[in-house]
C-alpha positions as CSV (number, residue, x, y, z in Angstrom):
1,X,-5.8,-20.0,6.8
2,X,-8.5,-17.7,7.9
3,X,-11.8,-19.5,8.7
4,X,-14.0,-15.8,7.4
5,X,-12.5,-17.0,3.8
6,X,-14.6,-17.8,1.4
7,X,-14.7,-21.6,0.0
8,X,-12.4,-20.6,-3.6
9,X,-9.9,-18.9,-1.6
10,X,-8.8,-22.0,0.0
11,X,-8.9,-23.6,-2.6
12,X,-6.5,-21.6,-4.9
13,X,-2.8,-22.2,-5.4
14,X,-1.8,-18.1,-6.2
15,X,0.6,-17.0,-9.2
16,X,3.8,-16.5,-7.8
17,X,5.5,-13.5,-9.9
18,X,9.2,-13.1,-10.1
19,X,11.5,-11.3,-7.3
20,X,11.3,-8.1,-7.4
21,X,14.4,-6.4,-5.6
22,X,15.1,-3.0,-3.9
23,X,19.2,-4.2,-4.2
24,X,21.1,-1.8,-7.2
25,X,24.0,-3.4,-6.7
26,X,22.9,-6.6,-8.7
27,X,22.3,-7.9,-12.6
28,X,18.5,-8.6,-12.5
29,X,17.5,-10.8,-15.1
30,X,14.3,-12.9,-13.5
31,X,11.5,-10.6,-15.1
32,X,12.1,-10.1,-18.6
33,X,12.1,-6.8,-17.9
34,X,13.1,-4.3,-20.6
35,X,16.4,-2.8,-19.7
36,X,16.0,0.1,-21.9
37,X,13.7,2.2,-20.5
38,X,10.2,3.6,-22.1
39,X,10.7,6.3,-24.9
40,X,11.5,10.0,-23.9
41,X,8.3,10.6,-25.4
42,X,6.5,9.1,-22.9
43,X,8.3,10.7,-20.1
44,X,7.5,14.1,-21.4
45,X,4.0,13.3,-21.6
46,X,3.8,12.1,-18.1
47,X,5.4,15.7,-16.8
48,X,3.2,17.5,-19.0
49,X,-0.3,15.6,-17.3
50,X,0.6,15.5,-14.0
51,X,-1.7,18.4,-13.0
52,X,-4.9,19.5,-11.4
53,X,-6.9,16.9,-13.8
54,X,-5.5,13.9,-11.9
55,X,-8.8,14.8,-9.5
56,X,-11.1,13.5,-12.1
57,X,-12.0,9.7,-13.0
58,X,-10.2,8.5,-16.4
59,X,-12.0,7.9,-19.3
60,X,-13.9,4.6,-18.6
61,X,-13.6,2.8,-22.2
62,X,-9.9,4.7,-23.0
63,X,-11.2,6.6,-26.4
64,X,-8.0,7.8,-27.2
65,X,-5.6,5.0,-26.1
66,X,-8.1,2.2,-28.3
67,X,-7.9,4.9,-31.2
68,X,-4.2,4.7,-31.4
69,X,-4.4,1.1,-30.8
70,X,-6.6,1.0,-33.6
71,X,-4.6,2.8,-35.9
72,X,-1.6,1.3,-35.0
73,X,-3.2,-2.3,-36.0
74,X,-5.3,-1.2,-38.7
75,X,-8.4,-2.2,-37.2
76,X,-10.9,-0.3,-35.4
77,X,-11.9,1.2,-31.9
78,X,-14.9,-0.9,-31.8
79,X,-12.1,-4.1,-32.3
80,X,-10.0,-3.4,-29.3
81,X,-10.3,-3.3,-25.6
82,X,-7.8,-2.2,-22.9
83,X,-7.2,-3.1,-19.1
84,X,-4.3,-2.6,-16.3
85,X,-1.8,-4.7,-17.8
86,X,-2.3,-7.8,-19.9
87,X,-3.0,-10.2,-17.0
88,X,-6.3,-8.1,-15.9
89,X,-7.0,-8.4,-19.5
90,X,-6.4,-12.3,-19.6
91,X,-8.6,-12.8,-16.4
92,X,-11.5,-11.2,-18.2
93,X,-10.5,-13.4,-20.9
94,X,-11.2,-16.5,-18.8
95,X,-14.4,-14.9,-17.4
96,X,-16.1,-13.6,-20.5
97,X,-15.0,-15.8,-23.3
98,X,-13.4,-19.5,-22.2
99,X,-15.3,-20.9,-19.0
100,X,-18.3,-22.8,-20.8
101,X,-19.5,-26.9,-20.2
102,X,-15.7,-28.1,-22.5
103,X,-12.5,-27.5,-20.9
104,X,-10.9,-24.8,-22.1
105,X,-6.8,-26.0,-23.3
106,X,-3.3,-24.6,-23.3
107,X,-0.1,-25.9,-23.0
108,X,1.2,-28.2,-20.1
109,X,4.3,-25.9,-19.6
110,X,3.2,-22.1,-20.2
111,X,2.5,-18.8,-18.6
112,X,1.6,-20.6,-15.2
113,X,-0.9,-17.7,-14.4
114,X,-3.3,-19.5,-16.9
115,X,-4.3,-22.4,-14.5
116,X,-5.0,-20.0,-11.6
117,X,-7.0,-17.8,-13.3
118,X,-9.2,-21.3,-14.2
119,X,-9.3,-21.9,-10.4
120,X,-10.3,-18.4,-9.6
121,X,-13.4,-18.6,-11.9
122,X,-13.9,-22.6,-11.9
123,X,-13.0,-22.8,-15.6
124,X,-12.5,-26.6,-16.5
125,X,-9.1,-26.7,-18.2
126,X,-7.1,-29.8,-19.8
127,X,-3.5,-29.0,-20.1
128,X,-1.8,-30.0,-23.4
129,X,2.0,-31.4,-23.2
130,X,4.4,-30.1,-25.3
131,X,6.4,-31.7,-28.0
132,X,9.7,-33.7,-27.1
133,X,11.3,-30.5,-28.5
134,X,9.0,-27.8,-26.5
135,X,7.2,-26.7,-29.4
136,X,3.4,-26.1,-29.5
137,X,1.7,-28.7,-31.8
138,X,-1.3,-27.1,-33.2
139,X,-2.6,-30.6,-34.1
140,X,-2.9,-31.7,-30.4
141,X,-5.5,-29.3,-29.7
142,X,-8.1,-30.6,-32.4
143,X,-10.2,-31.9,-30.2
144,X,-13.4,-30.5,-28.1
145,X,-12.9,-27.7,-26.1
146,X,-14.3,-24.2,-24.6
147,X,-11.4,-22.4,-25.6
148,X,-8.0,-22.1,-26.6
149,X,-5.5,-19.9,-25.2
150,X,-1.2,-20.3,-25.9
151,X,1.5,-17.3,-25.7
152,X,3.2,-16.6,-29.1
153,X,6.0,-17.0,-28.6
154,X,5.7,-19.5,-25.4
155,X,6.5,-18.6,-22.5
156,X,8.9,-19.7,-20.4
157,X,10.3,-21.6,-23.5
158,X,10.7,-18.9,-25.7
159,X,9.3,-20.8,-28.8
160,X,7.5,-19.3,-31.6
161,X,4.8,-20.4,-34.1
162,X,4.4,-19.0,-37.5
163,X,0.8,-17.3,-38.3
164,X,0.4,-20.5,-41.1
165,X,0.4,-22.7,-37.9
166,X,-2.0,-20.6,-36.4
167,X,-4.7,-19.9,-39.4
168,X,-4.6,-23.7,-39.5
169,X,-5.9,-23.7,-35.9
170,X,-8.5,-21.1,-36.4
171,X,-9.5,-22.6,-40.3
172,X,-10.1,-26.1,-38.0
173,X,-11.7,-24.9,-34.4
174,X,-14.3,-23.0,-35.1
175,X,-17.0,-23.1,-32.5
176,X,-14.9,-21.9,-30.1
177,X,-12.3,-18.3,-29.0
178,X,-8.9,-18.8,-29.6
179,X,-6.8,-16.4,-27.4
180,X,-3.4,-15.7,-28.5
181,X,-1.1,-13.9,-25.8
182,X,1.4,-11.9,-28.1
183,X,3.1,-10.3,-24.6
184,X,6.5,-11.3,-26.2
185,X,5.7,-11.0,-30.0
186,X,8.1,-7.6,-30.7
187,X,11.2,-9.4,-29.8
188,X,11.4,-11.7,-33.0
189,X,7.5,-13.4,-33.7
190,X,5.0,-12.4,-36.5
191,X,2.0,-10.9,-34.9
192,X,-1.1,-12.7,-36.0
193,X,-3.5,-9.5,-35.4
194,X,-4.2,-8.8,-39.0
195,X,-6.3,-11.8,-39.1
196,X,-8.6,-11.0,-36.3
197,X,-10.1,-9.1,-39.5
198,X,-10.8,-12.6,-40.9
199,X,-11.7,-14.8,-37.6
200,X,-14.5,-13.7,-35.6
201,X,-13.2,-16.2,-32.7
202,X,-9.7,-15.0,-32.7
203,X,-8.5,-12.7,-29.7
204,X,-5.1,-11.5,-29.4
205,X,-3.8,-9.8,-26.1
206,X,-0.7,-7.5,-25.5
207,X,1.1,-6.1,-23.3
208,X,3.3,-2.7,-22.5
209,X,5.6,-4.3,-20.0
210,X,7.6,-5.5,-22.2
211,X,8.7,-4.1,-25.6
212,X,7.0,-0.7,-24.6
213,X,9.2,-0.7,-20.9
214,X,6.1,0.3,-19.4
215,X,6.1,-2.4,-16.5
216,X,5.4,-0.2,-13.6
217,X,2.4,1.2,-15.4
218,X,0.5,-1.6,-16.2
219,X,-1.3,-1.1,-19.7
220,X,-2.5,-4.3,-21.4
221,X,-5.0,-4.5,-24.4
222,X,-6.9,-6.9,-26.4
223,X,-8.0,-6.9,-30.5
224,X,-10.6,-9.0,-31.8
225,X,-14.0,-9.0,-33.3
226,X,-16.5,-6.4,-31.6
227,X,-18.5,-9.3,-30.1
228,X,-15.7,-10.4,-28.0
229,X,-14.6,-7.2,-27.1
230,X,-18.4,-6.7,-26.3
231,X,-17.9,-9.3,-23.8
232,X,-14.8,-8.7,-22.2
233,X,-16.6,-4.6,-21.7
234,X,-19.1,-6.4,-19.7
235,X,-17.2,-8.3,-17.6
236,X,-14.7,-5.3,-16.8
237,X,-18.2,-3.1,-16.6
238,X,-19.0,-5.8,-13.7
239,X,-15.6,-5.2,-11.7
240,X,-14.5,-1.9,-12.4
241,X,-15.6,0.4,-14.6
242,X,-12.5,2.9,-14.7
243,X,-9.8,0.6,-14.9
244,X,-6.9,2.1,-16.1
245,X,-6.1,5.5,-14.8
246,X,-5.5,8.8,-16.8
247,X,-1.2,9.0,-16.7
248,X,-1.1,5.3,-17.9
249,X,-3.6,6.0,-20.7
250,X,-1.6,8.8,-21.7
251,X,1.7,6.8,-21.2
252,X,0.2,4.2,-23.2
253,X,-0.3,6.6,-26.1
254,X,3.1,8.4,-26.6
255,X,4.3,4.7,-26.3
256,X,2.1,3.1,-29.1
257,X,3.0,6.4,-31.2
258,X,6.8,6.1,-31.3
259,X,7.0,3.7,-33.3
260,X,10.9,4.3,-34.3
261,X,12.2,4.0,-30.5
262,X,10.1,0.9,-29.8
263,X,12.0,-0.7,-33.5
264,X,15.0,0.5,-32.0
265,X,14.4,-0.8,-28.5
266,X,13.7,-4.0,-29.8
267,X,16.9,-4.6,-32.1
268,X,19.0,-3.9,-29.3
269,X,17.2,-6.8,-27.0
270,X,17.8,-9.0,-30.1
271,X,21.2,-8.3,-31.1
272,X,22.4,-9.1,-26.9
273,X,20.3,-12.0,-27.1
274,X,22.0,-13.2,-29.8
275,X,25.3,-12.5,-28.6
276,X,24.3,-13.3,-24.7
277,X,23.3,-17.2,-26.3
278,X,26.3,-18.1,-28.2
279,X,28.2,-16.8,-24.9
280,X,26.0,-19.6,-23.0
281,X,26.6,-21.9,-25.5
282,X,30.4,-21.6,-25.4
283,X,29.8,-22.2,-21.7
284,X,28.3,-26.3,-22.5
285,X,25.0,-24.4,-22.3
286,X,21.6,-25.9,-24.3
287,X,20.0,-22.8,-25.5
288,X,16.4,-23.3,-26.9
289,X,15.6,-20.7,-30.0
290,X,13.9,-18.0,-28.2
291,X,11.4,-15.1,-30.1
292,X,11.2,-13.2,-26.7
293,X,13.5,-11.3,-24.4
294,X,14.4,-13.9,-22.6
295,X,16.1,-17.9,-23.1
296,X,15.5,-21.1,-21.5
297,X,18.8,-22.9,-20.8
298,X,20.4,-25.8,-19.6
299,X,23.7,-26.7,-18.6
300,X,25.0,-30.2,-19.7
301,X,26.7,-31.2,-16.1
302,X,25.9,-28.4,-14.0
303,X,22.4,-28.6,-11.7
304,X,20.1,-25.4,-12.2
305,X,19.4,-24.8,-9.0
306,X,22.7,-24.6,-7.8
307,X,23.7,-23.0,-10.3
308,X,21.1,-19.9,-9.7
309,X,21.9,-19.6,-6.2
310,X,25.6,-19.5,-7.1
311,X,24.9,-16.8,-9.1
312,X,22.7,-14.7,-6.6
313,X,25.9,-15.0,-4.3
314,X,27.9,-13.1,-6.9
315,X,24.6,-10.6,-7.5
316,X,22.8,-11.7,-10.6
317,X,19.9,-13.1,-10.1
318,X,17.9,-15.5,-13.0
319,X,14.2,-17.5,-12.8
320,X,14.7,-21.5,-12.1
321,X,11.6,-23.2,-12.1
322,X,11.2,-26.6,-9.8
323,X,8.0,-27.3,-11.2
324,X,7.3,-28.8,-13.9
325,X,9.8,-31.4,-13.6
326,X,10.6,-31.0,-17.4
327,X,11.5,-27.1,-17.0
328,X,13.6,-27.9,-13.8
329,X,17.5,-28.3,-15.6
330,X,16.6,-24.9,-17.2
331,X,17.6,-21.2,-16.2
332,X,15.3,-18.5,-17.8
333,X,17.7,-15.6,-18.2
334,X,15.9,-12.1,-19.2
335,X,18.3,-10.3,-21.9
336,X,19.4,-7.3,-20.2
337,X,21.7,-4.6,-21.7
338,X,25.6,-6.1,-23.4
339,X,27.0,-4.7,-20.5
340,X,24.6,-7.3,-18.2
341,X,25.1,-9.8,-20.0
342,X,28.8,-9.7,-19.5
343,X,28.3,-9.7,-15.7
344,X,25.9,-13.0,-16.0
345,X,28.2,-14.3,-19.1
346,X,31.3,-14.2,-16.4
347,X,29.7,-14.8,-13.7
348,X,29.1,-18.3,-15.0
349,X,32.5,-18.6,-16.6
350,X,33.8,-18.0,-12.9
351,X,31.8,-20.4,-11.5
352,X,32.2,-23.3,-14.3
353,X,35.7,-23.2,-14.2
């Protein structure tokens, strides 16, 4: 480690993202990755803005992007605020609205970029276990705290909570932000946005990685009360004031505005998940019920690890997580296309016979 470090850097313990791959002669389902591709509408803009504009800055606060946001949500501009991708949005998150004197609480197995970003910014955080089946009890985080922040559906589990579970939360904690991270919520989970209308301390973040197959953009935006969004503006304002650059704002927008491909987009990730879990099931596979694009499994005799390495040998590669020790038995598997999930479905068949 370098000794011209600062004292934080040594001290953090970096997210490690999935694998990405330059292979094409493999299944890829580590990233949840939408194997669809972004609408055709969204191409089209791109071609049409590539020009002599891209040598101006981008508008600073995205007008147009947090209007179509805004009408897409029924809320207004002033409720919604928009970054590179939804983890830039979570860090400001943390900086701006959960690091006070109480630890701020999320789940003991969850998106495992929360805990860094608490290192990063020396946010006090108390990690709260899961249920025996997995499941987010709401009641468990009725206690003091500086925050609350959980994704909806959980992720790597794939679990969802309804919004009755949720308004519960927010009717009880009051004196504090509760940040739900909706990055997964298209694929089968009730968005609990309309109530940011209600709860001045409710925040909700999204992503366009997923549903929107805009991953290699990196568009993420958050709705909530102006005052929140007030603060997360002046903590980007303190990092970088042009965050996201003028193609992914226009990206962003055709996205958000076909409404009809993303619906479509969507059913077709649902209906192979369905069908890709009853495959894994007829396999001796444990499949939890999963709202997102992807599903946390476990075989009944076979060992995870081995069993993901076996299937990188025959070129389809799947997430196994060593730590925590309770997520270890598990594969999470991304849906990809029918046709992918044929490969991985056969793959497995080959290698449990």
């Amino acid at each position: 480690m370098s000794r011209y470090w600062s004292d934080v850097v040594h001290r953090l313990t970096p997210y490690v993202p999935g694998e990405q791959t330059e292979r094409t002669d493999v299944v890829k389902l580590n990233t949840n990755e939408n194997p669809y591709g972004p609408s055709p509408r969204v191409l089209e803009a791109l071609r049409n803005n590539v020009n002599d504009s891209l040598r101006l800055y981008p508008d600073p606060i995205s007008t147009k992007l947090r209007e179509a946001i805004a009408r897409r949500f029924g809320v207004t501009p002033e409720h919604v605020f928009v970054g590179n991708g939804s983890d830039e949005v979570l860090a400001h998150t943390f900086r701006a609205l959960l690091t006070h004197r109480a630890p701020v609480l999320f789940p003991d197995l969850t998106y495992s970029f929360y805990p860094v970003y608490c290192q990063l910014f020396g946010t006090s955080y108390k990690q709260i276990a899961l249920n025996e089946k997995f499941e987010i009890d709401v009641g468990d985080y009725m206690q003091e705290n500086g925050g609350i922040i959980f994704p909806n559906p959980n992720a790597p589990t794939g679990l969802a909570l309804d919004v009755a579970q949720i308004e519960r939360l927010l009717e009880t904690n009051t004196e504090s932000v509760v940040a739900i991270d909706e990055a997964y919520v298209d694929f089968g989970c009730q968005s609990v946005v309309p109530l940011v209308l209600r709860y001045p301390h409710l925040l909700v973040t999204h992503t366009l990685s997923k549903s929107y197959a805009l991953a290699g953009l990196r568009v993420g935006y958050a709705i909530g009360h102006p005052d929140l969004i007030g603060g997360l503006e002046r903590v980007k304002d303190s990092f970088n004031s042009y965050p996201v650059d003028r193609l992914a704002q226009t990206a962003a927008i055709a996205a958000i505005e076909d409404a009809e491909y993303l619906a479509a987009s969507c059913r077709k990730i649902v209906d192979s998940r369905e069908r890709m879990v009853a495959g894994l099931r007829e396999l001796g596979f444990e499949v939890l019920p999963s709202a997102a694009n992807f599903v946390l499994a476990r075989h009944g005799v076979r060992d995870a690890a081995k069993l993901s390495a076996s299937l990188r040998e025959r070129g389809v590669i799947v997430r196994h997580f060593r730590n925590p020790a309770r997520v270890a038995p598990y594969l999470r598997i991304s849906v990809g296309t029918d046709a992918q999930c044929a490969v991985l479905l056969a793959a497995l068949r080959e290698l449990l016979d």
